[in-house]
C-alpha positions in Angstrom: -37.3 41.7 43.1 -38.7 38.3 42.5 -41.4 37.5 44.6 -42.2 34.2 46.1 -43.8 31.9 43.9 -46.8 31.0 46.8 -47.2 34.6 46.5 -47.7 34.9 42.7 -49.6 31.5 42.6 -53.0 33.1 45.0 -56.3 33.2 43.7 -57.1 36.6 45.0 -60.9 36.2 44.1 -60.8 33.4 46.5 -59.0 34.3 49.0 -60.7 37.1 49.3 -64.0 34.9 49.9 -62.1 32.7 52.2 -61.5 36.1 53.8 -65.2 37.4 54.1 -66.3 33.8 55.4 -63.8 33.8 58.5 -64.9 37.4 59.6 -68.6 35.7 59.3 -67.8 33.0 61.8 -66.3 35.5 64.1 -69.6 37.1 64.4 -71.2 33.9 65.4 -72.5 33.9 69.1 -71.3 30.4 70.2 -68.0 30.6 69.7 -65.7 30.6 72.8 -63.3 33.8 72.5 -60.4 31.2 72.0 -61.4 30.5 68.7 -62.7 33.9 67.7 -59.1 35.3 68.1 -57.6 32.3 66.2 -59.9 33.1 63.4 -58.5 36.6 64.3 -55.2 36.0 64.2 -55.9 34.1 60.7 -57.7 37.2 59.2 -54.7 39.6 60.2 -52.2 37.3 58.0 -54.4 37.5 55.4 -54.8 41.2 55.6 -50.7 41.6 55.9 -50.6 39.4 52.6 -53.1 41.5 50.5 -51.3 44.5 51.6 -47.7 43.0 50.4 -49.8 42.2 47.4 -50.7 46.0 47.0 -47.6 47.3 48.3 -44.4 45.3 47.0 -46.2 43.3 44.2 -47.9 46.1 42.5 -50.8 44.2 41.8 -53.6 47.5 42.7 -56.3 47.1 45.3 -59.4 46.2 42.7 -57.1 42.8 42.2 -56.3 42.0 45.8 -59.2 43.9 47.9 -61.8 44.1 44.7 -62.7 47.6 46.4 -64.7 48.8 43.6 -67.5 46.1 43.7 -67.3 46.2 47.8 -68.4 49.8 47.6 -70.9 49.3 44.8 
C-alpha cells in the first residue's frame, strides 16, 4: 500500500517537538479552556498520525515517538 506522500514527507524529530511544545502551552494558566481544547484537539491528530506511522507505515516507535530517549 502506498502511503500518502505528506505522510512519508514528515520530519518525525520535529514534529515530535512541535508535539511536546503544544502540550506545554496547555499547561499554561491563562489560557481560556477554549483554546486549551483546540490545542487539544491538535495534539490528538497528531497522536492518530504517529500511530498510523507505527501501525500502517511500519516505521517503529523510536522513529515516530523516539521512546527510548523519552524514558532515558
Amino acid at each position: 500500500m502506498e502511503h500518502p506522500e505528506f505522510l512519508q514527507k514528515i520530519d518525525w524529530k520535529l514534529l515530535r517537538e512541535q508535539k511536546q511544545h503544544l502540550l506545554t502551552m496547555t499547561k499554561v494558566q491563562w489560557l481560556n479552556n477554549s483554546f486549551k481544547d483546540s490545542l487539544n484537539g491538535v495534539i490528538h491528530l497528531i497522536d492518530a498520525i504517529q500511530d498510523y506511522a507505527c501501525e500502517e507505515m511500519k516505521l517503529g516507535d523510536k522513529v515516530v515517538f523516539n521512546l527510548e530517549e523519552d524514558n532515558k
